[in-house]
Every structure is written in C-alpha cells, then in structure tokens.
Backbone atoms as SQL, in Angstrom:
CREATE TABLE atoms (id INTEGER PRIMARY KEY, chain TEXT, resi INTEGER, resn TEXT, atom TEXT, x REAL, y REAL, z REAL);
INSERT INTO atoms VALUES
  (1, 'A', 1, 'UNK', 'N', 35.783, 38.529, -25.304),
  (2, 'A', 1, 'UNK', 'CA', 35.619, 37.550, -24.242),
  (3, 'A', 1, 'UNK', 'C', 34.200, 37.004, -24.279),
  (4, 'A', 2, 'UNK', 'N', 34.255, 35.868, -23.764),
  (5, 'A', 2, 'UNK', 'CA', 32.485, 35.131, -24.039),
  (6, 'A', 2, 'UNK', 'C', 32.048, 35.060, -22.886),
  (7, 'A', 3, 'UNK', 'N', 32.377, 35.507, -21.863),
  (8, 'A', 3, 'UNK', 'CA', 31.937, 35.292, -20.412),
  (9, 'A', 3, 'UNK', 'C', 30.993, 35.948, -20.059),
  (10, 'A', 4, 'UNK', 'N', 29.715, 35.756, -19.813),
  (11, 'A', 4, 'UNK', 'CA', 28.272, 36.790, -19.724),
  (12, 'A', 4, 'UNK', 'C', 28.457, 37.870, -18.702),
  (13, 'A', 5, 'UNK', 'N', 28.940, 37.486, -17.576),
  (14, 'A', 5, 'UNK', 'CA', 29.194, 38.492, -16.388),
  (15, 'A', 5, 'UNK', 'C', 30.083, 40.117, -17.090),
  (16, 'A', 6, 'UNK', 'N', 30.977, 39.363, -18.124),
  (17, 'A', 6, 'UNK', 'CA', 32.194, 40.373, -18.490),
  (18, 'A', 6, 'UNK', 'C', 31.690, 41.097, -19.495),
  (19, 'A', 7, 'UNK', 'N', 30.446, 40.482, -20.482),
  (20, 'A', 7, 'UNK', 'CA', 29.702, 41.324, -21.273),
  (21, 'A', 7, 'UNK', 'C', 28.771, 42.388, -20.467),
  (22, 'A', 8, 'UNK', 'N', 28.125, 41.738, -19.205),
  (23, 'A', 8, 'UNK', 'CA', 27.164, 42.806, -18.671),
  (24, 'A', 8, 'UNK', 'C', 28.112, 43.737, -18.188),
  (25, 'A', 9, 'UNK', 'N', 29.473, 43.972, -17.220),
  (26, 'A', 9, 'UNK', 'CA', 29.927, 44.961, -17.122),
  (27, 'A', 9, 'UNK', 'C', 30.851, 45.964, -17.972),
  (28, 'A', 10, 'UNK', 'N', 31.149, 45.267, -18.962),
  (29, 'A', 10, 'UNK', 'CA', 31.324, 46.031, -20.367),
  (30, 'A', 10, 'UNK', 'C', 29.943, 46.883, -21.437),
  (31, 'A', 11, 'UNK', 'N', 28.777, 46.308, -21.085),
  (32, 'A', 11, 'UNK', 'CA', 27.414, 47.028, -21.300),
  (33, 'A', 11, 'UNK', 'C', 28.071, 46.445, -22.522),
  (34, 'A', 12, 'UNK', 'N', 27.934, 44.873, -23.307),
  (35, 'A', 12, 'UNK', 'CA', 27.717, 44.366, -24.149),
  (36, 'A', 12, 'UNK', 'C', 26.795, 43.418, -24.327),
  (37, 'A', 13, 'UNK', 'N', 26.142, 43.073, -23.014),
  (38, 'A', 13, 'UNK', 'CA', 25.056, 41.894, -22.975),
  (39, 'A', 13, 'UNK', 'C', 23.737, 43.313, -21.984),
  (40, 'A', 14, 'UNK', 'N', 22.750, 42.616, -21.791),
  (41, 'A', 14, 'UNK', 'CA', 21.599, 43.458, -21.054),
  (42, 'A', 14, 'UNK', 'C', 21.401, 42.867, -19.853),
  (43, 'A', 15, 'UNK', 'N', 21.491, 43.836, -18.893),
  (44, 'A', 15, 'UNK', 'CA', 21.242, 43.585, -17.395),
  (45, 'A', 15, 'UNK', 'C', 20.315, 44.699, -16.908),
  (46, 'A', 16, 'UNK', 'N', 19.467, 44.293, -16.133),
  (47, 'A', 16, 'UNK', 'CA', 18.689, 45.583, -15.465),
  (48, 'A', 16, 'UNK', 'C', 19.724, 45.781, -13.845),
  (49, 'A', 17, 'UNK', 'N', 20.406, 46.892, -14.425),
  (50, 'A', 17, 'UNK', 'CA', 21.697, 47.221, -13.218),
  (51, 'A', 17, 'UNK', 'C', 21.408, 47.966, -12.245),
  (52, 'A', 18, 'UNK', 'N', 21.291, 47.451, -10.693),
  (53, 'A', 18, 'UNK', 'CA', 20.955, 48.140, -9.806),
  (54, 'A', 18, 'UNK', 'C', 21.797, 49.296, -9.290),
  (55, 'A', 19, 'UNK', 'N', 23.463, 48.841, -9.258),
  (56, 'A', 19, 'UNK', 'CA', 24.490, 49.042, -9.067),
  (57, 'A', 19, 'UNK', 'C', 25.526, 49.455, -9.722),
  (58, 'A', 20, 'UNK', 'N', 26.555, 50.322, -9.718),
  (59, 'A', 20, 'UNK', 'CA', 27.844, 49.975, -10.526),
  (60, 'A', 20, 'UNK', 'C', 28.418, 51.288, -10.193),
  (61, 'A', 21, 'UNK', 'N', 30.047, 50.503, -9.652),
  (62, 'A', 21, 'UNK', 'CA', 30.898, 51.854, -9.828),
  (63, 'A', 21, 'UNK', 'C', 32.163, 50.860, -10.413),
  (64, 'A', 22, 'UNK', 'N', 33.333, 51.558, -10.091),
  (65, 'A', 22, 'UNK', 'CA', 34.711, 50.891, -10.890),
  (66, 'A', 22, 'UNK', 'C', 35.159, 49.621, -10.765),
  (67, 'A', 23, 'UNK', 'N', 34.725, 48.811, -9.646),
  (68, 'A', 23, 'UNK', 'CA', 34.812, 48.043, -9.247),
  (69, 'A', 23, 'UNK', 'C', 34.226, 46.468, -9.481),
  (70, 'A', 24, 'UNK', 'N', 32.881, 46.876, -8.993),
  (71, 'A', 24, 'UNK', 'CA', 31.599, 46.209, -8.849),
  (72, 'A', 24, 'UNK', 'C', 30.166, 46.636, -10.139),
  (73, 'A', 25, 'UNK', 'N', 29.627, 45.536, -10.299),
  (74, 'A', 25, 'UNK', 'CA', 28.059, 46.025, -11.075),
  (75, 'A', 25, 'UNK', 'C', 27.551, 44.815, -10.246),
  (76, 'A', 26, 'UNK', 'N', 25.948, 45.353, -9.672),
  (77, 'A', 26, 'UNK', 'CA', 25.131, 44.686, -9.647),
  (78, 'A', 26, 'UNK', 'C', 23.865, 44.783, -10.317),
  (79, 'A', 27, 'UNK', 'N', 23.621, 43.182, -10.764),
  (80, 'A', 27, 'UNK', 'CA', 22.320, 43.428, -11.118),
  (81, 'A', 27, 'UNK', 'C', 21.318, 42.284, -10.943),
  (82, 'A', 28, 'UNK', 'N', 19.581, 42.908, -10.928),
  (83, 'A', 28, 'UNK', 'CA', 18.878, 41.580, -11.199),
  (84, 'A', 28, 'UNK', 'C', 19.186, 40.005, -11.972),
  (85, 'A', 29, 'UNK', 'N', 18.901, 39.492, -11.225),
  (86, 'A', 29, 'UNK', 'CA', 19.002, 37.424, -11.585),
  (87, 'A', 29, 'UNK', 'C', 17.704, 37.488, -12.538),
  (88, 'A', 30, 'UNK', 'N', 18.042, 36.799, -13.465),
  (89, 'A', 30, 'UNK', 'CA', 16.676, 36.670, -14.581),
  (90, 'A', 30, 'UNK', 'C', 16.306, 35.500, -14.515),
  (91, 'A', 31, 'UNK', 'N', 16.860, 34.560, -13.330),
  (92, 'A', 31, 'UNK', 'CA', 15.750, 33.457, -13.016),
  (93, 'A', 31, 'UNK', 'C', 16.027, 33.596, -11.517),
  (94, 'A', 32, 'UNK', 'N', 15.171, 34.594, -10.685),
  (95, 'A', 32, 'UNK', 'CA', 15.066, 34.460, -9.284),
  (96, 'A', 32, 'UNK', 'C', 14.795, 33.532, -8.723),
  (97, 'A', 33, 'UNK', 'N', 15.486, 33.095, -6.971),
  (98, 'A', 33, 'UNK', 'CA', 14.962, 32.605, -6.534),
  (99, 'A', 33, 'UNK', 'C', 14.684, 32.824, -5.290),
  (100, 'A', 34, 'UNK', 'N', 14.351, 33.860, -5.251),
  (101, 'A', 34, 'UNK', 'CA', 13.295, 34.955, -4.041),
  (102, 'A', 34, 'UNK', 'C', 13.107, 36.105, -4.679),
  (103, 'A', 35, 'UNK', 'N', 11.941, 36.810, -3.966),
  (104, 'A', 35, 'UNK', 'CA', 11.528, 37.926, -4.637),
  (105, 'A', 35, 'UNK', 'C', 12.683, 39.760, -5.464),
  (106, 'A', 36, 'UNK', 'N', 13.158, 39.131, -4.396),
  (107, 'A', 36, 'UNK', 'CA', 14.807, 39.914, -4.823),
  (108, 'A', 36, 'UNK', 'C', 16.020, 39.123, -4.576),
  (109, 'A', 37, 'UNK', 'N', 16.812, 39.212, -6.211),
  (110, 'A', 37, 'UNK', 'CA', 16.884, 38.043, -6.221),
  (111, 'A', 37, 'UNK', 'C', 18.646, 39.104, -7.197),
  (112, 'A', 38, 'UNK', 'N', 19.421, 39.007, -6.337),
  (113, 'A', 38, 'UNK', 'CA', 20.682, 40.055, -7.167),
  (114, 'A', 38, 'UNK', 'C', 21.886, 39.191, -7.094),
  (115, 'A', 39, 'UNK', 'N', 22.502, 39.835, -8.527),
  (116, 'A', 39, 'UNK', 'CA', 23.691, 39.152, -8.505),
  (117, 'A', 39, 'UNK', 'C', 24.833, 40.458, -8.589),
  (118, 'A', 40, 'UNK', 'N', 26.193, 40.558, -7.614),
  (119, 'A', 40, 'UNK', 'CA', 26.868, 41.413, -7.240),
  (120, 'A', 40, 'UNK', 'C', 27.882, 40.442, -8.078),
  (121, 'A', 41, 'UNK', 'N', 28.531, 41.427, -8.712),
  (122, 'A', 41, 'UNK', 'CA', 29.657, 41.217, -9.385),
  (123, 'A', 41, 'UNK', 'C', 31.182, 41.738, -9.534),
  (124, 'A', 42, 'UNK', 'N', 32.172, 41.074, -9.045),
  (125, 'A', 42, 'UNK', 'CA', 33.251, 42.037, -9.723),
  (126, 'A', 42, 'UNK', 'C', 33.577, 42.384, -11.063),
  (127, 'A', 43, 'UNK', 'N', 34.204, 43.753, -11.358),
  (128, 'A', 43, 'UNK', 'CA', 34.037, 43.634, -12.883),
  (129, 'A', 43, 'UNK', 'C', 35.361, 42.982, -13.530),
  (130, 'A', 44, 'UNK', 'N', 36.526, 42.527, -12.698),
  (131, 'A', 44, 'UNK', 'CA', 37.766, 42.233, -12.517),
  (132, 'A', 44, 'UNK', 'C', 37.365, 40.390, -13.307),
  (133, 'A', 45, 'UNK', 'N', 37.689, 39.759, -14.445),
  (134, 'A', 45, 'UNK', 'CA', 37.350, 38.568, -14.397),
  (135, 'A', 45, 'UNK', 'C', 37.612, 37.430, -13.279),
  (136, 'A', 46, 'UNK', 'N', 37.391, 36.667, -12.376),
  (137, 'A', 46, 'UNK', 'CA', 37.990, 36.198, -11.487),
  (138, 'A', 46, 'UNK', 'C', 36.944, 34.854, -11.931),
  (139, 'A', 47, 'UNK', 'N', 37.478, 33.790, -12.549),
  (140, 'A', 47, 'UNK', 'CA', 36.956, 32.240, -12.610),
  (141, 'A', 47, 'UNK', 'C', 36.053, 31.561, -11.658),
  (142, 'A', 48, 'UNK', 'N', 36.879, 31.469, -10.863),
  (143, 'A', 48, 'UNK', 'CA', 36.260, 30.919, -9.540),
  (144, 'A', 48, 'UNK', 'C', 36.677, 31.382, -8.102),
  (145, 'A', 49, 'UNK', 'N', 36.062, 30.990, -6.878),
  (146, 'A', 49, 'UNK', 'CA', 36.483, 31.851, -5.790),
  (147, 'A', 49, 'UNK', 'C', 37.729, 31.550, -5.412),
  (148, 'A', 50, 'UNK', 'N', 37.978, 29.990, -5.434),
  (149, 'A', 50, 'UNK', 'CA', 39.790, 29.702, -5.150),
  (150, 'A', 50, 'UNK', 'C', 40.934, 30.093, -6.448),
  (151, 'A', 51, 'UNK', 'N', 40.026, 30.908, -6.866),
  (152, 'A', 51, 'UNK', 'CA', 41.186, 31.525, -7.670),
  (153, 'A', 51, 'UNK', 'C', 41.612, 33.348, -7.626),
  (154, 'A', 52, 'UNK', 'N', 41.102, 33.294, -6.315),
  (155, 'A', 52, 'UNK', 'CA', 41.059, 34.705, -5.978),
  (156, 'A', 52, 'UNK', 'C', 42.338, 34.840, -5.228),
  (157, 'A', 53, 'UNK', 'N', 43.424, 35.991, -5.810),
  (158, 'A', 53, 'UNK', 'CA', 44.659, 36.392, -4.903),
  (159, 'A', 53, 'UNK', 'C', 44.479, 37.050, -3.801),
  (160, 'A', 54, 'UNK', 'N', 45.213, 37.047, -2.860),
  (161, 'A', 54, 'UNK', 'CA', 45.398, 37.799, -1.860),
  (162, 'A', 54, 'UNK', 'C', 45.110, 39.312, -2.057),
  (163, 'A', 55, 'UNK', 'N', 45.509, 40.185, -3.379),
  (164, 'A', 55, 'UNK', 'CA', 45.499, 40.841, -3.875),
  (165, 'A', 55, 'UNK', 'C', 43.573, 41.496, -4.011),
  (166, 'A', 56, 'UNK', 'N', 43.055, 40.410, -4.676),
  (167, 'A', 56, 'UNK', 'CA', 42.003, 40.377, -4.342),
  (168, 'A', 56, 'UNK', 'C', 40.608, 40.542, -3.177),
  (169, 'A', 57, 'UNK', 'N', 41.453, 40.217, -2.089),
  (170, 'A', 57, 'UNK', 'CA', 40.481, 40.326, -0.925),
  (171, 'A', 57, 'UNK', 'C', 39.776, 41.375, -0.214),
  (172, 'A', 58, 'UNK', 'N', 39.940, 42.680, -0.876),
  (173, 'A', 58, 'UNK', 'CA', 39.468, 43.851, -0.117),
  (174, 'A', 58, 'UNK', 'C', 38.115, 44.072, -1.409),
  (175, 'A', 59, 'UNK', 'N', 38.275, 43.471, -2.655),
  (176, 'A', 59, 'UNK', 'CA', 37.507, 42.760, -3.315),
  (177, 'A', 59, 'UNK', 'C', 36.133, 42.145, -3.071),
  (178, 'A', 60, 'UNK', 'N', 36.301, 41.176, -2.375),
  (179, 'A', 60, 'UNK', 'CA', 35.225, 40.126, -2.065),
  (180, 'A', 60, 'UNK', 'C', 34.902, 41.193, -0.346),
  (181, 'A', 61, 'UNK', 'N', 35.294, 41.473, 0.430),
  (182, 'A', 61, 'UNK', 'CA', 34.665, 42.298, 1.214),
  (183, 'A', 61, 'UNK', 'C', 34.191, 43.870, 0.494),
  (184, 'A', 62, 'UNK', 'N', 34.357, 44.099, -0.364),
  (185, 'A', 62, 'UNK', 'CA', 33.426, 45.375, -0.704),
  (186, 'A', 62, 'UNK', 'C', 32.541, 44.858, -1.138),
  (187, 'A', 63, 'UNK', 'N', 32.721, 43.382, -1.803),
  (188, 'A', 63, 'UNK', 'CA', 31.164, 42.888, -2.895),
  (189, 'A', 63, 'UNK', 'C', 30.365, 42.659, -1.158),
  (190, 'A', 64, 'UNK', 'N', 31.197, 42.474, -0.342),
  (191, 'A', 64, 'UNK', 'CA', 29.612, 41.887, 0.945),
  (192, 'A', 64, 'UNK', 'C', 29.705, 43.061, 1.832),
  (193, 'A', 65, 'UNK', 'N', 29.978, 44.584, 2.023),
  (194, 'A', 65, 'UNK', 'CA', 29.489, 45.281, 2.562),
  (195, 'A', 65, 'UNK', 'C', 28.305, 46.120, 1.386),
  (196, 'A', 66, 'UNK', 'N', 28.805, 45.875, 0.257),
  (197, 'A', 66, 'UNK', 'CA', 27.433, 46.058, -0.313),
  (198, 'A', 66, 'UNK', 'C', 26.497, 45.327, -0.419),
  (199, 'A', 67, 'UNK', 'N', 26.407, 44.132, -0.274),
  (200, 'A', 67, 'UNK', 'CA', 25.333, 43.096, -0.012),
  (201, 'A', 67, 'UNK', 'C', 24.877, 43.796, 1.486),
  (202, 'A', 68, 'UNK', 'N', 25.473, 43.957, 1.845),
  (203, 'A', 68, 'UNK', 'CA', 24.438, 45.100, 3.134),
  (204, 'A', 68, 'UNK', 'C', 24.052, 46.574, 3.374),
  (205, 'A', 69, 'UNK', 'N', 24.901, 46.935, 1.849),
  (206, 'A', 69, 'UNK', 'CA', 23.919, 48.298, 2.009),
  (207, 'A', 69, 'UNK', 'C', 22.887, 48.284, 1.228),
  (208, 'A', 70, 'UNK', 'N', 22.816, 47.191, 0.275),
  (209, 'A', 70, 'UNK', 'CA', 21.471, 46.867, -0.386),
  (210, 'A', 70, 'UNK', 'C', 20.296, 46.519, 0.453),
  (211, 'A', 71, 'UNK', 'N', 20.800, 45.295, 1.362),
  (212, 'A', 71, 'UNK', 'CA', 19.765, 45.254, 2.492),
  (213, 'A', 71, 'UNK', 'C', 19.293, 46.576, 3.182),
  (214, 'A', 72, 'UNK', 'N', 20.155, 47.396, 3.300),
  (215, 'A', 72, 'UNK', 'CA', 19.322, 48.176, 4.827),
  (216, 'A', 72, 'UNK', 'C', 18.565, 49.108, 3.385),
  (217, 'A', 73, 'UNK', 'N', 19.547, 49.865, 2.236),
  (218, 'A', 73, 'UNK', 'CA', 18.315, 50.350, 1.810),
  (219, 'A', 73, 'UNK', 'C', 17.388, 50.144, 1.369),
  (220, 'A', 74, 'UNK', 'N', 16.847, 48.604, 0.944),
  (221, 'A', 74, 'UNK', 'CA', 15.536, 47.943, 0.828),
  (222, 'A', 74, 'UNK', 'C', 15.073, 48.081, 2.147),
  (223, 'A', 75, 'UNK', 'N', 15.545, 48.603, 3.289),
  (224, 'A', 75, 'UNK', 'CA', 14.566, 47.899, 4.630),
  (225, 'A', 75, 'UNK', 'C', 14.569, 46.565, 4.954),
  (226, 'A', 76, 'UNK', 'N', 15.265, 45.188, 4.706),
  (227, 'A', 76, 'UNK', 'CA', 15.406, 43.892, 4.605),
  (228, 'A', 76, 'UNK', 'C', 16.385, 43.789, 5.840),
  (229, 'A', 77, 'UNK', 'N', 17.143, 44.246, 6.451),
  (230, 'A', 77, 'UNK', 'CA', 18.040, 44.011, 7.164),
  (231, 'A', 77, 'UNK', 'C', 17.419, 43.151, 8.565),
  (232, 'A', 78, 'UNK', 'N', 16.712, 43.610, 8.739),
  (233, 'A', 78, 'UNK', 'CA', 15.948, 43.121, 10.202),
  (234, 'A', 78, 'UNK', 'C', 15.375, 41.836, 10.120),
  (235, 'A', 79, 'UNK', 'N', 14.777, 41.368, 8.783),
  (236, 'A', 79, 'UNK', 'CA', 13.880, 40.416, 8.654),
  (237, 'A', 79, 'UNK', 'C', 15.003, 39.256, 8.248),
  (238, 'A', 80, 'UNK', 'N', 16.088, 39.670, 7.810),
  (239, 'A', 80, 'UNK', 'CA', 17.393, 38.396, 7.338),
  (240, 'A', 80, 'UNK', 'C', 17.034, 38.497, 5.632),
  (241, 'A', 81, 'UNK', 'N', 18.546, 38.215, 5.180),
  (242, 'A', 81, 'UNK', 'CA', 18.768, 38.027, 3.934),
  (243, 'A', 81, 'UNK', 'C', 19.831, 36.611, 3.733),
  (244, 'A', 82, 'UNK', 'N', 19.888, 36.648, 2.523),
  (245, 'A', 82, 'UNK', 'CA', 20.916, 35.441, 1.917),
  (246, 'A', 82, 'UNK', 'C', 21.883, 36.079, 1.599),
  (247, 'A', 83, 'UNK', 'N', 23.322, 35.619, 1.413),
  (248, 'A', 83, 'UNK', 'CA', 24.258, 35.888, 0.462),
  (249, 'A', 83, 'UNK', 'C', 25.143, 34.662, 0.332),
  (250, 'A', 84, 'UNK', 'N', 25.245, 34.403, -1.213),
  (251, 'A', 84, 'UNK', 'CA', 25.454, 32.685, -1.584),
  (252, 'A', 84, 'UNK', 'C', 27.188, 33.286, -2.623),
  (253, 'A', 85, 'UNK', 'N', 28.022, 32.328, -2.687),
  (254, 'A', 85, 'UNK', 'CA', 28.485, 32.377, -3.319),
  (255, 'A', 85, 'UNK', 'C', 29.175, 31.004, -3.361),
  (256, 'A', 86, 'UNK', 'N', 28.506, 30.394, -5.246),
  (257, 'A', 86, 'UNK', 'CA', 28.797, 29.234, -5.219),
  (258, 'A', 86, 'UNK', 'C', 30.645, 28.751, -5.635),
  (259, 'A', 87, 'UNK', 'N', 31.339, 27.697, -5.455),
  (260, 'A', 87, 'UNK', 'CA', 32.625, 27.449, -6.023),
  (261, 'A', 87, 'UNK', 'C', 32.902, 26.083, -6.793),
  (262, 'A', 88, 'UNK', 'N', 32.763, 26.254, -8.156),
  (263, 'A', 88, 'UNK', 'CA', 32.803, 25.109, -8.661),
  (264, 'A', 88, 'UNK', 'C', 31.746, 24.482, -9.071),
  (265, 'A', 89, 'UNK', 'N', 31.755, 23.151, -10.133),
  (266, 'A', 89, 'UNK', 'CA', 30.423, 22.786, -10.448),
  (267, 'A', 89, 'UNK', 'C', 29.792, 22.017, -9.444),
  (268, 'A', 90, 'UNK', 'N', 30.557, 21.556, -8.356),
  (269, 'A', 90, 'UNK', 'CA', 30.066, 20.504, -7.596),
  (270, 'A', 90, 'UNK', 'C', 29.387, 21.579, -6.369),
  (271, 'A', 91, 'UNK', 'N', 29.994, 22.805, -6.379),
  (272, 'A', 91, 'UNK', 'CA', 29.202, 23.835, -5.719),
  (273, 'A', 91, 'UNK', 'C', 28.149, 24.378, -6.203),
  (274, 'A', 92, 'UNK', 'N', 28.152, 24.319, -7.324),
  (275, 'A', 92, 'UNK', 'CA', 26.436, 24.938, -7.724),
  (276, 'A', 92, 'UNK', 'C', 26.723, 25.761, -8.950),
  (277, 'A', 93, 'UNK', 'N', 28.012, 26.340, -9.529),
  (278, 'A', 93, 'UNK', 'CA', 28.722, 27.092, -10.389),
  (279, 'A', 93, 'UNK', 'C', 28.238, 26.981, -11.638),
  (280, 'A', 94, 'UNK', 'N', 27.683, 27.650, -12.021),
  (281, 'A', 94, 'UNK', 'CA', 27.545, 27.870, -13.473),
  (282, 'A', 94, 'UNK', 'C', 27.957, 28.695, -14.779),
  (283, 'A', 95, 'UNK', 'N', 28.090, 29.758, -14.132),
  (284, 'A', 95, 'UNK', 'CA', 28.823, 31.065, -14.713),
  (285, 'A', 95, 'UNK', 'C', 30.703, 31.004, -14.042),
  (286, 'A', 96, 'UNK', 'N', 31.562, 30.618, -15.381),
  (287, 'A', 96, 'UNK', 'CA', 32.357, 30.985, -14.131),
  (288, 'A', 96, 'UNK', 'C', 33.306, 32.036, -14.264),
  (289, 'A', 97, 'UNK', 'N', 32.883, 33.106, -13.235),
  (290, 'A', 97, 'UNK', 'CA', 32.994, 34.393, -13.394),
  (291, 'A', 97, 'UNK', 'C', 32.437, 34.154, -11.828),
  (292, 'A', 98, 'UNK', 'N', 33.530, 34.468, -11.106),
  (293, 'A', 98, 'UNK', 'CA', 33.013, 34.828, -9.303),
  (294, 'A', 98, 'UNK', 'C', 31.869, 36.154, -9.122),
  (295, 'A', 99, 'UNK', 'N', 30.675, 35.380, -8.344),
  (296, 'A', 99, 'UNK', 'CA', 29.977, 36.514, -8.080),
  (297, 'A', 99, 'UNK', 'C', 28.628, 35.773, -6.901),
  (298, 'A', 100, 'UNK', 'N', 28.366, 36.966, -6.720),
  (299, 'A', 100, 'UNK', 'CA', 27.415, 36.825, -5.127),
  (300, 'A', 100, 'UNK', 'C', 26.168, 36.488, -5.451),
  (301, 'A', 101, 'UNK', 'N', 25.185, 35.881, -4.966),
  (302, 'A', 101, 'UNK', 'CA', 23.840, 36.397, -4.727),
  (303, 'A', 101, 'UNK', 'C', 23.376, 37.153, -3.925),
  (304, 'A', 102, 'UNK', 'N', 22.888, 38.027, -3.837),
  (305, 'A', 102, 'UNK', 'CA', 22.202, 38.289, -2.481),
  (306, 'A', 102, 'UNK', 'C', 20.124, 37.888, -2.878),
  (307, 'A', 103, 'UNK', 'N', 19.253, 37.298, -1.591),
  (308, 'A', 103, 'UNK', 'CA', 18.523, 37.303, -1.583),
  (309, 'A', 103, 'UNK', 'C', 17.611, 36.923, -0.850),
  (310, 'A', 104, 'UNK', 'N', 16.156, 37.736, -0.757),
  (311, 'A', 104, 'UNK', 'CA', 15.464, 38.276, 0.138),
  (312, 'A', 104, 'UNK', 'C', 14.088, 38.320, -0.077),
  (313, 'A', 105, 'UNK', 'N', 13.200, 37.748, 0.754),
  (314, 'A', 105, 'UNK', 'CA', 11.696, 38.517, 0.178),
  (315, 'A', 105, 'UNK', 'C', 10.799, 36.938, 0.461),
  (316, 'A', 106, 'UNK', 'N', 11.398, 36.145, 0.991),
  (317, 'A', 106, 'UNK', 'CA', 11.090, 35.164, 1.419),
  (318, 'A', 106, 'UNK', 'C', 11.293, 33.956, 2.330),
  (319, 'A', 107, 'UNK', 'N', 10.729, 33.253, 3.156),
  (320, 'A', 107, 'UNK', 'CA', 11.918, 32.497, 3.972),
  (321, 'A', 107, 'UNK', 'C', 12.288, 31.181, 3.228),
  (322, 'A', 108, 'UNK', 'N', 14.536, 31.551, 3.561),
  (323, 'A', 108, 'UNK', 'CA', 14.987, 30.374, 2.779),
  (324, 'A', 108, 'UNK', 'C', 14.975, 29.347, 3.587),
  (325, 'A', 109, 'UNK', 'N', 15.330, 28.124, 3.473),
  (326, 'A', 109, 'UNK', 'CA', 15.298, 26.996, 4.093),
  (327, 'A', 109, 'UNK', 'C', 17.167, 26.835, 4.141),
  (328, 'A', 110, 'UNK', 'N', 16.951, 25.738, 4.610),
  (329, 'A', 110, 'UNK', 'CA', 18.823, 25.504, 5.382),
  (330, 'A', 110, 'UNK', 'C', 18.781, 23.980, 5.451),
  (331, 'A', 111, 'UNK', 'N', 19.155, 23.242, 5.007),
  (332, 'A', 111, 'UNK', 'CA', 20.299, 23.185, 3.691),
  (333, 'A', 111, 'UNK', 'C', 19.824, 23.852, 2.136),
  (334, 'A', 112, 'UNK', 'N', 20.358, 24.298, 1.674),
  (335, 'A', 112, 'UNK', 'CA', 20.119, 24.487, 0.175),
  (336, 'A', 112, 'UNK', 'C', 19.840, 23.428, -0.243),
  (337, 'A', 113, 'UNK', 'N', 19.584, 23.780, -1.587),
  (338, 'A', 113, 'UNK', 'CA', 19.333, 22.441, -2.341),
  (339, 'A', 113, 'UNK', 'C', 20.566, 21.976, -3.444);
C-alpha cells in the first residue's frame, strides 16, 4: 500500500510515535503548527471522514477521548487545545487516510486559514 499513514502504522515509514495500541498510533506532525503539534491515527485505512461506517464510530470517539488524555497528561487541558480533522481537498486534506490533529502550545486563531 502507498498510503504514508498505513506505512507509519505498519512501522514501514518513520514516525516519532507517541502512542499506539491495536487500534490507534499517534504520532508527531513533521511540519507543526503549534508547539505540539500530533497526528492521531486509525490504523484501520479509512480515505476520508464521509467514508466512515457506522461500524466505525466507536472509532473516531476513541481517536478524541484520546485527544484528551493527551491533553490532561501534558497538563494542557485548562489552557485549551485544538482538535482538527480535515475532509476532503476543499477541506484542507492531504493525506487521504482519516486522521486528527491535536494541537497546543499556542494561541490558535478562529477562522483557520
């Protein structure tokens, strides 16, 4: 498969991995854009987010209760964090392989860009 997300959780491409059990890998963004700067992943290939089954949905809520246990164990919880997940190219999509950002360590602004 050529999909970068599916190489890092196969440990065929290099990620500095914060995270990972059967499910999920997270790891550092190698072009941040805040000081912590993570990308949560399923390891399940999933394209894009409207292509996620029903089947799927206990899925995308484990990827965002861990986007908050990352926060509290950084200590970040209080001060606010991000969690982005883009859909499509007209959404911001680049990889397409569904997956989160989470990020923190600076104040974001509202609208994105």
């Amino acid at each position: 498969m050529s999909c970068l997300f599916c190489k890092i959780a196969n440990k065929t491409a290099a990620a500095e991995i914060v995270y990972e059990d059967e499910k999920i890998i997270a790891f550092k963004d190698i072009h941040p854009k805040a000081p912590l700067h993570l990308l949560i992943v399923p390891k399940k290939h999933i394209p894009r987010l409207s292509l996620f089954e029903d089947e799927d949905v206990p899925l995308l809520g484990k990827m965002i209760v861990l986007a908050r246990d990352i926060a509290k164990q950084n200590n970040f919880g209080d001060r606010g964090f991000r969690i982005a997940l883009n859909e499509g190219k007209d959404g911001g999509q680049t990889i397409f392989h569904v997956h989160m950002h989470l990020l923190y360590g600076r104040r974001l602004m509202w609208p994105p860009g």
